[in-house]
C-alpha positions in Angstrom: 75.1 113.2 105.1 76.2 114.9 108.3 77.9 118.1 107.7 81.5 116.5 109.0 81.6 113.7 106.9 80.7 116.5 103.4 84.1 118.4 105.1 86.1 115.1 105.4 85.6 114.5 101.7 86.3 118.0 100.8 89.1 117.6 102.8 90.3 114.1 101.1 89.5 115.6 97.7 91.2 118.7 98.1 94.7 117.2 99.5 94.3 114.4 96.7 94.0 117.3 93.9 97.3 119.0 95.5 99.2 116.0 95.2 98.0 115.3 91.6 99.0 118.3 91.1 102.6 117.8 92.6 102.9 114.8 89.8 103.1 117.3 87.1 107.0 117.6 88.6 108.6 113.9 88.2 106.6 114.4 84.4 108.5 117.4 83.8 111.5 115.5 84.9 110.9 112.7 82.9 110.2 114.6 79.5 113.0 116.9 80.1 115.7 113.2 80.5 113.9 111.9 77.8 114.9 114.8 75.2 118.3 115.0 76.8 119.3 111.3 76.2 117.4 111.2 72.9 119.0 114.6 71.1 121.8 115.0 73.0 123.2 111.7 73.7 121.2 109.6 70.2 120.3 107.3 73.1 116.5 107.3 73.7 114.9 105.3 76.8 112.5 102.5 76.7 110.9 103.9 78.7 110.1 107.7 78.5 107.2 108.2 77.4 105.3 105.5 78.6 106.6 106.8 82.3 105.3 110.5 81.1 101.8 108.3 80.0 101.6 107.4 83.4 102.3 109.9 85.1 100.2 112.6 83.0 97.2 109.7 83.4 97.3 109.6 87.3 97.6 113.7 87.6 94.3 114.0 85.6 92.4 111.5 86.8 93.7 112.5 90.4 92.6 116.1 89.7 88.7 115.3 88.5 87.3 114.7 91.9 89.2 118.0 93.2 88.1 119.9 90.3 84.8 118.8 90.9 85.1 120.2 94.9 86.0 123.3 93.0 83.3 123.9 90.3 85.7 123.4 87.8 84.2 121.1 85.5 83.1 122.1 82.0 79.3 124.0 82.5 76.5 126.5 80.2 77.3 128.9 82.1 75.4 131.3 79.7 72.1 129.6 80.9 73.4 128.8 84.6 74.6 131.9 85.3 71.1 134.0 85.2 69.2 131.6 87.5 68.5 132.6 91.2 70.6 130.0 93.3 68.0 127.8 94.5 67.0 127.3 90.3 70.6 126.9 89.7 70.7 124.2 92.5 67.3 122.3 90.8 69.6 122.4 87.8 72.3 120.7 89.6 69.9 117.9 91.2 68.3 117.0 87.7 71.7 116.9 86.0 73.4 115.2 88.7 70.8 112.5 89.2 70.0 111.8 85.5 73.0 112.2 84.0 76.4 112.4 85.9 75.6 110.0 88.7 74.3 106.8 86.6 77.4 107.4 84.7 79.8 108.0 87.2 78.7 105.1 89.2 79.5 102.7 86.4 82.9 104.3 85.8 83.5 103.5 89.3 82.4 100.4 89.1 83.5 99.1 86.3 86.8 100.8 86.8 87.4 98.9 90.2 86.1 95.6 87.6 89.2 97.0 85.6 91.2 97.3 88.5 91.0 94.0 89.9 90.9 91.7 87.0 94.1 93.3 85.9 95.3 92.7 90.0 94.0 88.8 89.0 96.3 88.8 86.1 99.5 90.7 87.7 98.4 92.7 84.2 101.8 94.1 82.3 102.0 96.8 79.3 102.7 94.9 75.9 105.5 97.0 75.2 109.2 96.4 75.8 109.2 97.9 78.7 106.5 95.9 79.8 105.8 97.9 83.7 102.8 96.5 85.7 99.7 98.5 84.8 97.5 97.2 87.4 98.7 100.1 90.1 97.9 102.6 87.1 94.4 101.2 86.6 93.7 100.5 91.0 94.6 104.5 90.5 92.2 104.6 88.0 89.2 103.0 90.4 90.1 105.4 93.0 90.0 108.9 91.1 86.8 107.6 89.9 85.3 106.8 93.7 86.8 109.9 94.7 85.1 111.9 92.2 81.5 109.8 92.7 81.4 110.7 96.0 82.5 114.5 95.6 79.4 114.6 93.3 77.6 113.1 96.0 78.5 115.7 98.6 77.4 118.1 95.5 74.2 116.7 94.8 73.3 116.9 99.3 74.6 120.2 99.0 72.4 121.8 96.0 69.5 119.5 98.3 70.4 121.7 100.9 69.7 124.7 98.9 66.9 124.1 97.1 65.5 123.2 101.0 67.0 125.7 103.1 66.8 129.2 100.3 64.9 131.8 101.6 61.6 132.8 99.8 62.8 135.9 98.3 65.4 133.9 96.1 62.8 131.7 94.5 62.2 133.8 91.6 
C-alpha cells in the first residue's frame, strides 16, 4: 500500500473521528430536552432516549477506527512498553494478523450482512416510536470497514518497521 493511499485513510479516519466526536452535541441536546419535559413539564418524549441510543451508538462506533489511527485502543503496555520498536512492531503483526484482523473482517462483514438485510426489510425499532434502524446499522457496516482498513494501514506500517529498523534497534 503506497504511502498516499495509508495518508488518505488517515486522513478519512481522522475527519470521521472529529465528526463522531461533534455527535456528542445533538446527545447533549437531546438528554438535556429530555429531563426538561420529563421533570419540569411531567411530559416525557417517546422518543428520548432511544434518540440519545442512537446517537451515543453512532459517536462510538464512529470513533473506533479514529482511535485506532491514534493508538488509542486498550494495550499491555507493561510488556509493550520495554520492547525495542522493531519487537514492538513483530508484536503488532502477530496480534494484528491472528487475532484483530480475522475478527474485524467478520464484523465487517457480517455488519454490512446486518446492514443490508435490515435495508431488505426497510427494518423499524419495535418500540412506539418505531424510527428506521437500518441507517443506524449501514452506520454500523461503515465504522467497522473504517476501522478494518485503519488496522490495515497499521499492520503495513509495523511491516514497514520491522523491514526498514536499523540494526542497532534489534535488540
Amino acid at each position: 500500500m503506497s504511502n498516499s493511499v495509508s495518508n488518505g485513510i488517515n486522513y478519512i479516519n481522522e475527519k470521521v473521528g472529529q465528526l463522531g466526536a461533534l455527535m456528542i452535541l445533538p446527545m447533549v441536546a437531546v438528554v438535556v430536552y429530555e429531563v426538561i419535559m420529563r421533570y419540569i413539564f411531567t411530559a416525557p418524549t417517546s422518543w428520548g432516549f432511544e434518540t440519545t441510543t442512537f446517537i451515543y451508538g453512532i459517536h462510538y462506533i464512529l470513533g473506533m477506527s479514529y482511535t485506532q489511527l491514534h493508538n488509542g485502543h486498550v494495550s499491555i503496555d507493561i510488556f509493550e512498553a520495554r520492547l525495542a520498536t522493531r519487537k514492538r512492531a513483530i508484536l503488532g503483526v502477530i496480534t494484528n494478523l491472528v487475532i484483530f484482523f480475522p475478527t474485524f473482517a467478520c464484523m465487517t462483514i457480517f455488519s454490512w450482512r446486518y446492514a443490508l438485510d435490515s435495508w431488505k426489510n426497510w427494518e423499524h425499532q419495535s418500540t412506539s416510536w418505531g424510527p428506521p434502524i437500518y441507517p443506524f446499522k449501514t452506520i454500523m457496516a461503515i465504522g467497522f470497514s473504517l476501522l478494518f482498513i485503519q488496522m490495515i494501514t497499521k499492520l503495513i506500517q509495523d511491516w514497514k518497521t520491522i523491514t526498514t529498523k536499523p540494526e542497532e534497534e534489534l535488540s
